[in-house]
Kinemage of the C-alpha trace (Angstrom):
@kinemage 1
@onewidth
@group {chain A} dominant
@subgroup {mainchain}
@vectorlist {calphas} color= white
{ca unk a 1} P -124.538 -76.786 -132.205
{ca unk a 2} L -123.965 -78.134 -128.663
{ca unk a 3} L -120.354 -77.933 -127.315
{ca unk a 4} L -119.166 -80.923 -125.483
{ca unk a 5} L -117.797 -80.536 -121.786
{ca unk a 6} L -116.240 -82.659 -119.003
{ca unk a 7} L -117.581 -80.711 -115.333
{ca unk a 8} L -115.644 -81.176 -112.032
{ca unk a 9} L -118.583 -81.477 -109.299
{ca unk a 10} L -118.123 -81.496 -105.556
{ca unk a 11} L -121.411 -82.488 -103.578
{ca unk a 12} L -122.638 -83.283 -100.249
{ca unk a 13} L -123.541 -86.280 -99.270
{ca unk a 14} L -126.013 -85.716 -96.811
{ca unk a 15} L -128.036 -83.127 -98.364
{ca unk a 16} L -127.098 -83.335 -102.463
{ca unk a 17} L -126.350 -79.849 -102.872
{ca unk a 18} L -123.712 -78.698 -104.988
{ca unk a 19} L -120.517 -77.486 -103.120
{ca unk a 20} L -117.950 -77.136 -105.833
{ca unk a 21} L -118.660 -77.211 -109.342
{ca unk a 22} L -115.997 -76.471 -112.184
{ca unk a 23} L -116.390 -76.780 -116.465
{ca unk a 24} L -113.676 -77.916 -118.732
{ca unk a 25} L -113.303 -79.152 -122.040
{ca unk a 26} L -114.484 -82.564 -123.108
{ca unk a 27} L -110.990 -83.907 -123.690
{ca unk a 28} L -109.681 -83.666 -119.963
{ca unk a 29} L -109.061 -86.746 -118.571
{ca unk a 30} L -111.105 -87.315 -115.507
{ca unk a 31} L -108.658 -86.576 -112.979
{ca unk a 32} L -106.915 -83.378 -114.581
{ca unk a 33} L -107.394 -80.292 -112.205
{ca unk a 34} L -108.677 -82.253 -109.178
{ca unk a 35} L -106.148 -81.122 -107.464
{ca unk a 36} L -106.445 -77.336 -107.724
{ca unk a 37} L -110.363 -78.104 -107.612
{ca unk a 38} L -110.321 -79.774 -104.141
{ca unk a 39} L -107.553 -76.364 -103.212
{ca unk a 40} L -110.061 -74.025 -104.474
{ca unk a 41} L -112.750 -75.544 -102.269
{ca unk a 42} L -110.698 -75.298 -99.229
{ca unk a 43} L -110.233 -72.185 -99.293
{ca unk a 44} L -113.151 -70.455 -100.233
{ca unk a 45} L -115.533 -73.128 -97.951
{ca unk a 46} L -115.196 -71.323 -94.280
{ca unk a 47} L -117.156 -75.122 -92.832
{ca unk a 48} L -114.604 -77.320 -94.866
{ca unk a 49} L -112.024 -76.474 -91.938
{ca unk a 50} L -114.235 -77.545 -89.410
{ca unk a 51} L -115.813 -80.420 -90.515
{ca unk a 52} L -114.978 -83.826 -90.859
{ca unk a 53} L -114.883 -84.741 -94.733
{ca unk a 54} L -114.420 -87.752 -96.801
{ca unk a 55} L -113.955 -87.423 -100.496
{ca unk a 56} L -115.074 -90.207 -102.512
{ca unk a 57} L -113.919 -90.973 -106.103
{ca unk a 58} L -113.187 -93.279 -109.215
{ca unk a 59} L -110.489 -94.311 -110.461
{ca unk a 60} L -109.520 -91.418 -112.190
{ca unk a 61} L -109.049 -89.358 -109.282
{ca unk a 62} L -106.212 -92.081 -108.020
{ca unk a 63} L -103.579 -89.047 -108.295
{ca unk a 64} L -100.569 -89.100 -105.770
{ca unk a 65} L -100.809 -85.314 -105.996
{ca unk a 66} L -104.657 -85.443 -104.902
{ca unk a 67} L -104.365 -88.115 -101.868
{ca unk a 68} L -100.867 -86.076 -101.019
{ca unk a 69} L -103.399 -82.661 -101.007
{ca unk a 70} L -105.783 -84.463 -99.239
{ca unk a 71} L -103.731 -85.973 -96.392
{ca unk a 72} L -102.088 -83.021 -95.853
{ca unk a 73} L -105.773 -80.792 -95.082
{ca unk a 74} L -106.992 -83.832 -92.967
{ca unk a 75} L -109.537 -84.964 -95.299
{ca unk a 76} L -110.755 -88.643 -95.755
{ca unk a 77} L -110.838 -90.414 -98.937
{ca unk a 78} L -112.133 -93.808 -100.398
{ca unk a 79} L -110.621 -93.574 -104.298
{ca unk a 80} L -110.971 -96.689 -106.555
{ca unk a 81} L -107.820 -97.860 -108.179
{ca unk a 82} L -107.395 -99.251 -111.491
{ca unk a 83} L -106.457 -102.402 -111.353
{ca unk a 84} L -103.217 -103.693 -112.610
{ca unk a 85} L -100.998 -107.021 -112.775
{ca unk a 86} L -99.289 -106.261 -109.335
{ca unk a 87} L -102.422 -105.211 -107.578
{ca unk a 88} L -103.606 -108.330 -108.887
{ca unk a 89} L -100.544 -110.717 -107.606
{ca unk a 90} L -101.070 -109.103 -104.040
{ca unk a 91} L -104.601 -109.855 -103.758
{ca unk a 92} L -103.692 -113.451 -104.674
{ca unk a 93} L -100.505 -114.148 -102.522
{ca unk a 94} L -100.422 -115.558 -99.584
{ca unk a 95} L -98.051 -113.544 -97.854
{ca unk a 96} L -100.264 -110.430 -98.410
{ca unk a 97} L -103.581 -111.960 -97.365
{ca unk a 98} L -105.110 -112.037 -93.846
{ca unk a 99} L -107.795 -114.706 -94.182
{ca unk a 100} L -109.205 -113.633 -90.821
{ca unk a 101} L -109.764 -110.291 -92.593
{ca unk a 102} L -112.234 -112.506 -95.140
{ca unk a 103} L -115.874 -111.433 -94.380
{ca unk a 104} L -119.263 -111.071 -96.533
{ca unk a 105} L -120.875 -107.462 -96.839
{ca unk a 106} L -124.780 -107.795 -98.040
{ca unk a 107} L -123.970 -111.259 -98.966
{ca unk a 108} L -122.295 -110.257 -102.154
{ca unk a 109} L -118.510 -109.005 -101.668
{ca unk a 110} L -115.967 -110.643 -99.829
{ca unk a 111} L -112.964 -108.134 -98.870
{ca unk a 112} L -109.651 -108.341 -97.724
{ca unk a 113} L -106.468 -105.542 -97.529
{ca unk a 114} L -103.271 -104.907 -97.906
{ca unk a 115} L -100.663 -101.856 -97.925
{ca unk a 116} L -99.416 -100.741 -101.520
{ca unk a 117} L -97.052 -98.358 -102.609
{ca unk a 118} L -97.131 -97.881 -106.541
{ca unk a 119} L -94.002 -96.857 -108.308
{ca unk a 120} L -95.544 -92.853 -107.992
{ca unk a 121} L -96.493 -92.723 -104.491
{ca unk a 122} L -93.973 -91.460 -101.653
{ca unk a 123} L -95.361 -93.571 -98.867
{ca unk a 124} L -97.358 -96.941 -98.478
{ca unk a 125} L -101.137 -96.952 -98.167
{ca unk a 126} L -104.090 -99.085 -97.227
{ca unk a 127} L -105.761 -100.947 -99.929
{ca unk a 128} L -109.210 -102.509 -99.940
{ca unk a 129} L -109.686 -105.937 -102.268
{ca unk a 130} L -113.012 -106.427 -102.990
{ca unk a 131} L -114.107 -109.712 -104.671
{ca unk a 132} L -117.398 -110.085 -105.784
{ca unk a 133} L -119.935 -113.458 -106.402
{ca unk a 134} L -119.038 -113.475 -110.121
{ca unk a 135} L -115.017 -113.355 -109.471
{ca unk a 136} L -114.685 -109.409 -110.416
{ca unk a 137} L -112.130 -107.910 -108.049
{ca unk a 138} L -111.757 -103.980 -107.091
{ca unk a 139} L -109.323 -102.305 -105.251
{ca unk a 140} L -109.925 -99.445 -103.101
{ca unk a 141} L -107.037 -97.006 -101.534
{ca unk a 142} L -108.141 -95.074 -98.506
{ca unk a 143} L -106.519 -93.286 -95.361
{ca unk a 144} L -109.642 -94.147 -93.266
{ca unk a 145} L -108.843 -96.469 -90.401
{ca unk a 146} L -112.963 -98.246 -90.076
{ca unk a 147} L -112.970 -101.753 -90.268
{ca unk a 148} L -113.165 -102.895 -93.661
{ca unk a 149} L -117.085 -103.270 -94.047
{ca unk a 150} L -117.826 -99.870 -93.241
{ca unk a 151} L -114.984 -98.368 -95.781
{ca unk a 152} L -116.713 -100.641 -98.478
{ca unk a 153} L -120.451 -98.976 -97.357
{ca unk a 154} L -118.678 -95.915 -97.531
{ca unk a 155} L -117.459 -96.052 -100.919
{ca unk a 156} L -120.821 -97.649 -102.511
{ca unk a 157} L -122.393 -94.862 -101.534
{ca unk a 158} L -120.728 -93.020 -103.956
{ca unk a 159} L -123.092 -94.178 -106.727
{ca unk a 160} L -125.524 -90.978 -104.963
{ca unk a 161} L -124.119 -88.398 -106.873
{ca unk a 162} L -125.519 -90.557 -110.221
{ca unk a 163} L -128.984 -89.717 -108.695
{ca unk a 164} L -127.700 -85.909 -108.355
{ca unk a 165} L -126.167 -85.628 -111.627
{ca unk a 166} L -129.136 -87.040 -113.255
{ca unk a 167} L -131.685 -84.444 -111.658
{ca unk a 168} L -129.515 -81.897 -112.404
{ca unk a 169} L -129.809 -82.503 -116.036
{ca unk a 170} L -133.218 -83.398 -116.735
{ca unk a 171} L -134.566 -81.012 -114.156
{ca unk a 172} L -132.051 -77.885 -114.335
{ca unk a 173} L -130.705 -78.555 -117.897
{ca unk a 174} L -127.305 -78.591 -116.514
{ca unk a 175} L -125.525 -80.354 -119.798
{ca unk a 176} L -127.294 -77.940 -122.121
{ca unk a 177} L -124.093 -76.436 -124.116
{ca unk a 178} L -125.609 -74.631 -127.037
{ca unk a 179} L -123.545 -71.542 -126.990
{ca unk a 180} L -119.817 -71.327 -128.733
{ca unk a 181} L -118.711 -69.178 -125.776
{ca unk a 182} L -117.221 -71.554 -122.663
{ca unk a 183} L -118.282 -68.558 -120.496
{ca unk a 184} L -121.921 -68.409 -121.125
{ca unk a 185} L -122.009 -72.022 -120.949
{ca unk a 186} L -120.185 -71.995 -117.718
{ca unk a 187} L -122.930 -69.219 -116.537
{ca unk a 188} L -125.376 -71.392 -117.306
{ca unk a 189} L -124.041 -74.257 -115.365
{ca unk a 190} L -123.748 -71.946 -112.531
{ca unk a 191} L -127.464 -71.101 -112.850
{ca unk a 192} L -128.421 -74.821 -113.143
{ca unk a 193} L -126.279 -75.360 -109.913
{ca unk a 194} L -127.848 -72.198 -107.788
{ca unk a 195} L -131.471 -73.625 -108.919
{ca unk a 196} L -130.958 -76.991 -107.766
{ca unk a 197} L -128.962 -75.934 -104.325
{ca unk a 198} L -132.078 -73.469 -103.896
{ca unk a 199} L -134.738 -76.680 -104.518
{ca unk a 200} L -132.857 -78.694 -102.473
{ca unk a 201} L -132.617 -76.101 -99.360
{ca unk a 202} L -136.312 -75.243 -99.956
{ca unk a 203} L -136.773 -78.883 -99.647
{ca unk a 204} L -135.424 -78.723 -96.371
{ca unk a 205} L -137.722 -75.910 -94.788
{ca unk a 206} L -140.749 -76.621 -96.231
{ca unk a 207} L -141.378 -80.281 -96.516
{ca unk a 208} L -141.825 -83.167 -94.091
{ca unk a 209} L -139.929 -85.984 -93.717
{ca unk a 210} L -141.509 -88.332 -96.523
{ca unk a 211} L -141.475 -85.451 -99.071
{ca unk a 212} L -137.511 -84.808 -99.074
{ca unk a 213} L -137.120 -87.499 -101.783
{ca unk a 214} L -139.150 -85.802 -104.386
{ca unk a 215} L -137.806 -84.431 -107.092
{ca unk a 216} L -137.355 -81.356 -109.393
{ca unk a 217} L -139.836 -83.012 -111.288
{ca unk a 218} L -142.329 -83.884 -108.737
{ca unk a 219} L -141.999 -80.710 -107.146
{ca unk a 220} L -143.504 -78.949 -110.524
{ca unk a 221} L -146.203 -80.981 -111.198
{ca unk a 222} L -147.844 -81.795 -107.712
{ca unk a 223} L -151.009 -79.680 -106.526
């Protein structure tokens, strides 16, 4: 019987490794624990103080308790917001709406901002508008200060850790659950996540520059 669990996962962007990984149950809501999780990071990572980092997320991780942690350790974020009838009225008024702001990125999204406070929040922040070619609209809080195009590049490249997550599982079994006992399947995420941060470093030694895209996968079955 396989036993159904929601991960936390922390990577980096620039090299796909793992940084922070944590298991819980299957009925935590996405955003549950982010807080302590991004905490726990800080202060076991000895780089994470001296590095520049930006944090991106979905909607779920739209906490004021998160972007308050955040803020407060000098960390970057781009975090999607669910949308919602006020967020909605903003991006449509005129007295919210810059139209020298309006630009197109990759010919698809046209993007504006605006600063929103929600009813939980202690303090304003900048919000993003995108508006896409088939009238879809997303909303995007950040504390970054780029112009808008390069907060929007930022935040697509969030998709990434789809790629990640993926390998992980086909190529490390990473969502195989088949023990009752949450530690042994938390073990064996750990294992998953030490095998894939050990591929990925190997990666870096030992093959050239065209190679570094191949995968678990590839890896086992070239000669």
């Amino acid at each position: 019987m396989n036993v159904g669990y929601h991960p936390l996962i922390m990577t980096d962007a620039l090299t796909g490794t793992v940084r922070q990984v944590s298991l819980r149950s299957v009925n935590t809501y996405t955003g549950n624990g982010a807080t302590e999780f991004v905490q726990g990071y800080l202060s076991t990572s000895l780089s994470a103080q001296h590095q520049t980092i930006i944090l991106r997320g979905d909607s779920g991780f739209a906490t004021p308790d998160l972007m308050e942690t955040l803020e407060g350790n000098n960390i970057f974020y781009t975090i999607r917001l669910k949308s919602n009838p006020r967020l909605k009225r903003m991006a449509l008024d005129g007295r919210y709406v810059n139209l020298d702001n309006l630009l197109m990125i990759e010919g698809q999204l046209t993007t504006d901002e605006f600063e929103y406070q929600a009813v939980s929040w202690v303090k304003a922040r900048r919000v993003i508008v995108l508006n896409d070619e088939h009238g879809g609209t997303q909303f995007i809080v950040t504390n970054l200060s780029l112009p808008q195009k390069d907060i929007v590049r930022v935040y697509r490249k969030r998709a990434a850790i789809e790629d990640i997550i993926r390998e992980l599982k086909g190529g490390f079994a990473f969502g195989k659950t088949d023990s009752s006992s949450f530690f042994a399947n938390k073990a064996r995420m750990w294992i998953s996540v030490i095998a894939s941060n050990l591929m990925r470093l190997m990666k870096s030694i030992a093959l050239d520059d065209q190679q570094q895209s191949w995968t678990i996968n590839t890896l086992r079955t070239c000669h």
